[in-house]
C-alpha positions in Angstrom: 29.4 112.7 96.9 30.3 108.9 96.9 26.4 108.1 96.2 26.9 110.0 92.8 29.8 108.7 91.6 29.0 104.8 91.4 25.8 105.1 89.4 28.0 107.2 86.9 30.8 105.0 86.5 28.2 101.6 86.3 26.8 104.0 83.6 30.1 104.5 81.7 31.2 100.7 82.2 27.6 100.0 80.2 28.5 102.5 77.4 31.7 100.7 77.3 30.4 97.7 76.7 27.8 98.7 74.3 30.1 100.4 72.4 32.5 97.5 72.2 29.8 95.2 71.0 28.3 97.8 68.5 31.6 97.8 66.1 31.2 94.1 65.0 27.6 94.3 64.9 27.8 97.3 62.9 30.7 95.8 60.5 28.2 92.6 59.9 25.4 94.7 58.7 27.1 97.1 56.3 29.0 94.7 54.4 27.0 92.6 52.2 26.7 89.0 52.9 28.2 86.5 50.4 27.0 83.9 49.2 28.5 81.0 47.1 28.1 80.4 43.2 27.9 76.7 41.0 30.6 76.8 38.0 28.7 75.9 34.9 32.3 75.3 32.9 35.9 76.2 32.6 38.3 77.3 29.9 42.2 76.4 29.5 44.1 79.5 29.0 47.8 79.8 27.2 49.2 79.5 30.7 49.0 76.0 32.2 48.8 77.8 35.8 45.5 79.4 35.2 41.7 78.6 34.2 38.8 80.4 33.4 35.8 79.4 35.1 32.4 80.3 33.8 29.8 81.2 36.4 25.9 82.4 36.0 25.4 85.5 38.4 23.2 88.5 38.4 24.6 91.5 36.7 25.1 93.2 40.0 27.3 91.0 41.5 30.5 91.7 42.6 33.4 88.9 42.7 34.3 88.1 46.6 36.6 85.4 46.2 37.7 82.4 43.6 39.8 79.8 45.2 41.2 76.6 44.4 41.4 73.5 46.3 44.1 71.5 45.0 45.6 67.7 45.2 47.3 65.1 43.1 43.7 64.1 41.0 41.7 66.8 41.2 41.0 71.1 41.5 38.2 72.2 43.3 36.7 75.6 42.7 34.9 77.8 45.1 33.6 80.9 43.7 31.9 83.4 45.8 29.7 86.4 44.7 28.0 89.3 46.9 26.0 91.6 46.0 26.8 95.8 45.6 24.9 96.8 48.9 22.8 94.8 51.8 20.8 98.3 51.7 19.5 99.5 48.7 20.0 95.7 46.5 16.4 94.6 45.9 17.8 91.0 43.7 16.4 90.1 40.7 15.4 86.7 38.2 18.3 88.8 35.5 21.9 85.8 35.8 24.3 86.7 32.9 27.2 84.3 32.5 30.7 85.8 33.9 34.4 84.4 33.8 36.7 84.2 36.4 40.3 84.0 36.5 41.6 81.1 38.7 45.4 80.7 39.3 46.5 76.9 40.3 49.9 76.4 42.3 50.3 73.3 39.8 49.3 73.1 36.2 46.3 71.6 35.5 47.1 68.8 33.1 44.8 65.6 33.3 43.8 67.0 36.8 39.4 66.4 37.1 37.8 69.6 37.6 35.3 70.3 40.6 32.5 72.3 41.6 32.8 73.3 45.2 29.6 74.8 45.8 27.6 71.3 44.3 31.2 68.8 44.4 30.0 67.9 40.6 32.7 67.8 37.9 33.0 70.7 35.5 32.9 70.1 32.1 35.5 71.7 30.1 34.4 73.9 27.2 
């Protein structure tokens, strides 16, 4: 009965691990990669705290994240897009221009405004 038992178990421990190293594999592939996006321009708002940055995207896209980097000179945007589904997205040539919402910990004042996809300046429009 000994003989039976080992191959079983070395079995299970190999399911084990499998299974263990199927969840992140499985949590890459279902979530859409994303990927980063150049800021064409930016808006002042009312509030000195936040800007609006213009970006060109396809239609499609969904907003993963808009941060900003900030010191004493300058603000440097990093906007981030993905699309609706790895799966079924086929992409397309279609960009449509989109604004984003960017609070700053500091108001913006005489502060230069960068890209952080390209690090070009953004013009203001």
């Amino acid at each position: 009965m000994k003989r039976w038992r080992r191959p079983r178990a070395g079995a299970l421990v190999l399911l084990a691990v499998l299974a263990i190293g199927a969840v992140p594999v499985a949590h890459d592939l279902l979530r859409p990669a994303s990927e980063g996006v150049a800021v064409q321009a930016y808006d002042r708002t009312a509030d000195p705290h936040v800007i609006v940055a213009l970006v060109e995207t396809h239609p499609d896209f969904v907003l993963h994240r808009a941060t900003a980097r900030e010191d004493a000179g300058t603000v440097v945007l990093h906007v981030s897009m993905r699309p609706p589904s790895r799966w079924w997205w086929s992409g397309g040539d279609l960009g449509e221009t989109r604004s984003v919402r960017i609070r700053l910990d500091q108001p913006l004042a005489g502060r230069e405004v960068r890209d952080g996809l390209l690090d070009a300046p953004v013009p203001e429009r």
